[in-house]
N, C-alpha and C positions, 0 to 999 in steps of 0.2 A: 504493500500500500504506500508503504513511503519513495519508492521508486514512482509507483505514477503520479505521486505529490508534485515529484523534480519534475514527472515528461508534461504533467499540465502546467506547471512555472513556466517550463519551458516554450506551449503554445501560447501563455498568454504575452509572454515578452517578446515573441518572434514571430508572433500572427497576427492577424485581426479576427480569428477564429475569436468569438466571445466567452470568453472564462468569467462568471461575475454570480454574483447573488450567493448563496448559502452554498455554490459549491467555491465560487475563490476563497470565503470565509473557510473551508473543508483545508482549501489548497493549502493556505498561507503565505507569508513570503519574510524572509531573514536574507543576509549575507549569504548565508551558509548556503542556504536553498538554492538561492541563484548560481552559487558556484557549483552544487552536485548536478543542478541541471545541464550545464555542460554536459554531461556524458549521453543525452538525449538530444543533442541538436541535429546529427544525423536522422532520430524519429521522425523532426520537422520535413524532413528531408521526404518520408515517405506521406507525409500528407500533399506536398509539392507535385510529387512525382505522382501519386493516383489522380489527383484534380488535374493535374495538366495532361494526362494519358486518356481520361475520361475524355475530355474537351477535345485532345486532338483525333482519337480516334472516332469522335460522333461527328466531326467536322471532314472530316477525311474520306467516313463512308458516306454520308449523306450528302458531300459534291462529286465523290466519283461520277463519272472517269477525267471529269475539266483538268484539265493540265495546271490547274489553280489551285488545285483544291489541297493537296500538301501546303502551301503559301499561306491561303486563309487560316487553316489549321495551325498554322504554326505563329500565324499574328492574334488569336485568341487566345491558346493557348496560352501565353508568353502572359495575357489581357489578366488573364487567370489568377495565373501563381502571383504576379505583383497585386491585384486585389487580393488576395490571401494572404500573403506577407505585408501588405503595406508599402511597398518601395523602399525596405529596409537597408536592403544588402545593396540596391541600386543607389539610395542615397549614400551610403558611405564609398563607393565608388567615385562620385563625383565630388565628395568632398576631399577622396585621397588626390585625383585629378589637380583638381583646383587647387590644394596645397604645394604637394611634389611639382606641381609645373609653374605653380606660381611663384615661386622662390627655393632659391638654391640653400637660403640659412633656415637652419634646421628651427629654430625658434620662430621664425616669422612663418614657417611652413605649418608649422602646430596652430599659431594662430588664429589661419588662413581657413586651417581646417574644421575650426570649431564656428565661424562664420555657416549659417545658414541660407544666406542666399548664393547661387549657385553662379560659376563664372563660366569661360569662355573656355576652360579647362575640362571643369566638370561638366558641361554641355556638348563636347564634345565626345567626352569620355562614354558619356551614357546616349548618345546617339551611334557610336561606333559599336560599342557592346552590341546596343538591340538590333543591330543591322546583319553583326557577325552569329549572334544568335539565329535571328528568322531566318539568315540564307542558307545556314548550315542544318536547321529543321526541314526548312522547304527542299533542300538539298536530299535530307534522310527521306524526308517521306516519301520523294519522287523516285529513291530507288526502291522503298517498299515500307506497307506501315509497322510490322515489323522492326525495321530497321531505327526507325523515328522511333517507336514506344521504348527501345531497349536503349536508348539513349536517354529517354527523359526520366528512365527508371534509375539508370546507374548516376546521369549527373546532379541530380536534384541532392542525391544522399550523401555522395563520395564529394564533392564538394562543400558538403557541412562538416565532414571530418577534418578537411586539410587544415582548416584555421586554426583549429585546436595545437596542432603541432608548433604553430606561430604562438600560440599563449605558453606552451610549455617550453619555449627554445628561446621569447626572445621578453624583454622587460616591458611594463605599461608606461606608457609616457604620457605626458599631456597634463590637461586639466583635471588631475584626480580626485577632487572633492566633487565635481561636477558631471563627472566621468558613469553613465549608465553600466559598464562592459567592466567596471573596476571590479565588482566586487569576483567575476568571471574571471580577471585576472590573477588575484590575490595566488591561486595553486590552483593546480590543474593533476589530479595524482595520476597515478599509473592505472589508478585500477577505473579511475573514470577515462581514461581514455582507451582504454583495453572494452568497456560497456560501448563506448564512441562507434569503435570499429566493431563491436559487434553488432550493431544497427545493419550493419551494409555488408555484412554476409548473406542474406536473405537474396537483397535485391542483387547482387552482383552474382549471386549463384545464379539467379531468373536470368539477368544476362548472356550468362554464360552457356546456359540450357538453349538460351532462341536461338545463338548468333556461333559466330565459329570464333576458336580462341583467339585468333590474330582481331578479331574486334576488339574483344575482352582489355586486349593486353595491352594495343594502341589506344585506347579510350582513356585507361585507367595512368598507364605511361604521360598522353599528354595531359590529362589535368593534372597529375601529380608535379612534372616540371612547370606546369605554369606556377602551382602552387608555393614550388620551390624559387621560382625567380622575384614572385612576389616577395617573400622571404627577405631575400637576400638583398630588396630595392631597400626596405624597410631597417633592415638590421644596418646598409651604407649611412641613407639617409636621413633618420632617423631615432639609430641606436634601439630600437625598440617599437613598438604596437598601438596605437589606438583601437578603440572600436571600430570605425569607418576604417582601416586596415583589413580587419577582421570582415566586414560586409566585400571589403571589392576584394578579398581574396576567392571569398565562395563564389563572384560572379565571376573572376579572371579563369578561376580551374570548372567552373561550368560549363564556358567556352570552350577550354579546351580540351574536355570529355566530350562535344559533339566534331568537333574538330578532330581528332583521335578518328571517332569512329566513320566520319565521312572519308576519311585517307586511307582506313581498314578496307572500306567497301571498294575505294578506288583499287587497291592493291590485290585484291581479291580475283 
């Protein structure tokens, strides 16, 4: 029971899924709380992944055969998951954007970042994500739906994991009395990130059942390096993590698990 305490913390801080009345009262919320839920961000991950799999495959068969109909699917879809998260992980995208591009000193970059309206950085950032996302859907789905569904299964979840690696590898920086993600950062143990990864055994085995290994392995390969480049921009630049870190890392390795598996098919 106290594990599904963390996974509902967990949808209420990282969805718009409504958690409220006598069951958030049920939920509760502490430091502590927030921090074991960490090891359920990956679950997030399968609520992502079923609503956007719903939506692209009811969109997918009800415009077959239009030569569009992968496309439309994959621009509702997308419609979806951001109504269901909020624009979480997309606004810290634009806010890491907007900082790293907008100053090279590491303290005016922190600043820049905690700024909420959005610049010519972050506008950019998150018009080129959604663009690399839809073509790379419309892409899978034109070679089969199949192909699209085992993509939106594996990246949705395997991208909740990778950031986790960033909280246990590198220090929180920023505004930390102000900071939502702090108390997320404080420790991150071994055994919640061992719960992490075992969220996306499930889905990555489904992957692996529909699709042939070389999908598998390209998918999982490039979100992981995107993951790690993210990493290591952050650890230069830096010295360490914010929250908005942590959001455009899950959308940078999302990218590149549909990416992955578009190159797989190509190779194939």
């Amino acid at each position: 029971m106290q594990a599904l305490r963390h996974y509902l913390l967990a949808v209420q801080f990282f969805t718009r899924i409504p958690v409220t009345g006598r069951l958030a009262d049920w939920v509760g919320f502490s430091p502590a709380m927030l921090r074991a839920s960490a090891a359920h961000f990956p679950g997030i991950g399968w609520l992502a992944a079923a609503l956007s799999v719903a939506v692209f495959s009811a969109l997918h068969w009800a415009l077959a055969p239009s030569a569009w109909a992968p496309a439309v699917a994959a621009v509702f879809c997308t419609i979806a998951t951001v109504l269901m998260t909020g624009g979480f992980h997309e606004d810290g995208l634009a806010d890491v954007a907007d900082g790293l591009g907008g100053s090279a000193d590491r303290e005016r970059a922190l600043d820049i970042m905690k700024d909420s309206r959005i610049g010519a950085y972050g506008a950019m950032a998150l018009v080129l994500a959604l663009l690399a996302k839809l073509s790379l859907l419309s892409l899978l789905g034109a070679h089969s739906l199949p192909a699209a569904v085992s993509a939106l299964v594996g990246a949705h979840v395997l991208s909740r994991l990778w950031p986790l690696f960033i909280v246990r590898s590198l220090p929180h920086v920023g505004d930390t009395a102000r900071s939502k993600s702090k108390p997320l950062a404080d420790q991150i143990s071994g055994g919640a990130l061992a719960a992490a990864m075992a969220w996306c055994l499930v889905p990555l085995a489904l992957v692996a059942y529909a699709q042939p290994a070389l999908y598998l392995m390209a998918s999982v390969a490039a979100s992981g390096l995107a993951a790690a480049w993210m990493a290591r921009w952050f650890a230069r630049r830096l010295q360490g993590f914010t929250g908005d870190c942590l959001g455009a890392t899950q959308q940078v390795s999302e990218i590149g698990f549909y990416l992955g598996a578009a190159l797989a098919l190509r190779w194939m």
